[in-house]
C-alpha positions, -999 to +999 in steps of 0.1 A: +000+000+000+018+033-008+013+064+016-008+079-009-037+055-004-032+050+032-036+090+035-064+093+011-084+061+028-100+079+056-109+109+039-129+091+016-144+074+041-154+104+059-166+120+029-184+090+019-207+090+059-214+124+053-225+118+024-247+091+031-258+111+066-268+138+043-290+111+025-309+104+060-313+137+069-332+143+034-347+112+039-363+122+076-371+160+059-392+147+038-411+120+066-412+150+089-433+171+059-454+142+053-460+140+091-468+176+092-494+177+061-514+149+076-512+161+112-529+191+100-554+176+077-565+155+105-567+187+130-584+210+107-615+184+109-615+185+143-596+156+155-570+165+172-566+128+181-555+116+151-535+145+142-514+141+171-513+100+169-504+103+133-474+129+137-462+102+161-464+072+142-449+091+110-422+110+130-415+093+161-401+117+188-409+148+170-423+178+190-458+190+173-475+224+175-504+237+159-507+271+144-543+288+133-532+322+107-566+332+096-585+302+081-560+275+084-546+252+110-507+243+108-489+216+120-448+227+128-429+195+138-393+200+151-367+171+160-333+168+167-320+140+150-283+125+158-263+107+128-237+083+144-210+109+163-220+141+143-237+169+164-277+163+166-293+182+134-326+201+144-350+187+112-386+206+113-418+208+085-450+232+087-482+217+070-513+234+065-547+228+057-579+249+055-596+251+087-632+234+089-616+209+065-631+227+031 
């Protein structure tokens, strides 16, 4: 093995895991906005039940809040997600739906 490669190993390596940690992160984003969308769907018609049963099964461990700007209801989810040894990553989503469910 020359020193080349032996130097040039772990950098790829740790530009290859934050690489794929960026990957998660997207991949969580975009749960998280799912989450949020449905969360409010469900809380525009009233139930808050479901809205707040379906932002946990979606996102699991992610803070909800609901927001009501004139004639909508929006759901804000924030979590702080950890990849491996990296600092925790705060990940959040807003969703909105017209209130009354119309």
């Amino acid at each position: 093995m020359t020193v080349e490669l032996a130097v040039a190993l772990p950098v790829v390596t740790v530009v290859l895991g934050l690489v794929l940690g960026g990957v998660v992160l997207a991949g969580e984003q975009a749960r998280m906005q799912v989450a949020a969308a449905v969360a409010a769907r469900a809380a525009a018609r009233g139930d808050g039940a479901a809205a707040a049963g379906a932002a946990g099964a979606l996102a699991p461990g992610a803070a909800v809040r609901f927001e009501f700007p004139s004639g909508l209801v929006c759901a804000v989810l924030r979590a702080d997600r950890r990849m491996g040894p990296m600092p925790a990553v705060s990940v959040s989503a807003r969703g909105c739906a017209a209130a009354g469910g119309r």
